[in-house]
C-alpha positions in Angstrom: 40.2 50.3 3.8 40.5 48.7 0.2 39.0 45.3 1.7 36.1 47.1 3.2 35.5 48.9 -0.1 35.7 45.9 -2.0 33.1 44.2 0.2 30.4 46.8 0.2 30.7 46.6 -3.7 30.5 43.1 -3.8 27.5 43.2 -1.0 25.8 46.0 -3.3 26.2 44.1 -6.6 24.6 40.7 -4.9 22.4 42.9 -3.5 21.6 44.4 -6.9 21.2 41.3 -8.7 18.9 39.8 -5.4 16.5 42.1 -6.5 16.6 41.6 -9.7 15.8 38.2 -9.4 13.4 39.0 -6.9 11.5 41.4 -8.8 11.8 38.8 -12.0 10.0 36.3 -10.0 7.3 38.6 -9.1 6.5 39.5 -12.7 6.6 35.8 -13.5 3.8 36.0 -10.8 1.8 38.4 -12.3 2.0 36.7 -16.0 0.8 33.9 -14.3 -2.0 35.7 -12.1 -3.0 37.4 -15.5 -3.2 33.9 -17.2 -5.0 32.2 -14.7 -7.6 35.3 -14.8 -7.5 35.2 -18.5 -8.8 31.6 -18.2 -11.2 32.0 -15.6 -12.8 35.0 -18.0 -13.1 32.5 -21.0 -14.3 29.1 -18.7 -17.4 32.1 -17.2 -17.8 32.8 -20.9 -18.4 29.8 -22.0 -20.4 28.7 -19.3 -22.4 31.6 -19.5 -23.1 30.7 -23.8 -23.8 27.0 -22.2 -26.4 28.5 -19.7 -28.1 30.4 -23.1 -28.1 27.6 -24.9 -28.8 24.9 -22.3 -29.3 25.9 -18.8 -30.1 22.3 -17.8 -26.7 20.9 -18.9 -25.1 24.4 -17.3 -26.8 23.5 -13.8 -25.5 20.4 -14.2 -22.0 21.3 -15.0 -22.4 23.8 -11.6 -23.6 21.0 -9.4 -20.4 18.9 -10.7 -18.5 21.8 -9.9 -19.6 22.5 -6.4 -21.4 19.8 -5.2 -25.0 19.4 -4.1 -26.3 20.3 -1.2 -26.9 18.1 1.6 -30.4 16.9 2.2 -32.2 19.0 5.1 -33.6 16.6 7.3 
């Protein structure tokens, strides 16, 4: 009885600190889903002050990006 006792305690406690890794991984995830969104806000930004300024150079920068269409033929 004292043995099975002892092992749900230890099975709750590495259960207890499973998740707590677990969930610790998932905000790293979201710090880094927030940072790459943070990013993509300023790089639209800035693209969007280059296509003010210079919408030549910015449809340049977008073909770069993308790639150009193929040629219909």
């Amino acid at each position: 009885m004292f043995r099975s006792i002892l092992g749900f305690a230890v099975l709750a406690i590495l259960a207890w600190l499973g998740l707590k890794v677990d969930l610790w991984n998932s905000w790293d995830l979201v710090g880094l889903a927030m940072t790459v969104l943070w990013l993509a806000f300023i790089g639209f930004v800035v693209y969007l002050a280059l296509r003010f300024v210079s919408p030549r150079t910015a449809d340049r920068i977008r073909d770069m990006i993308k790639g150009r269409p193929a040629d219909a033929s």
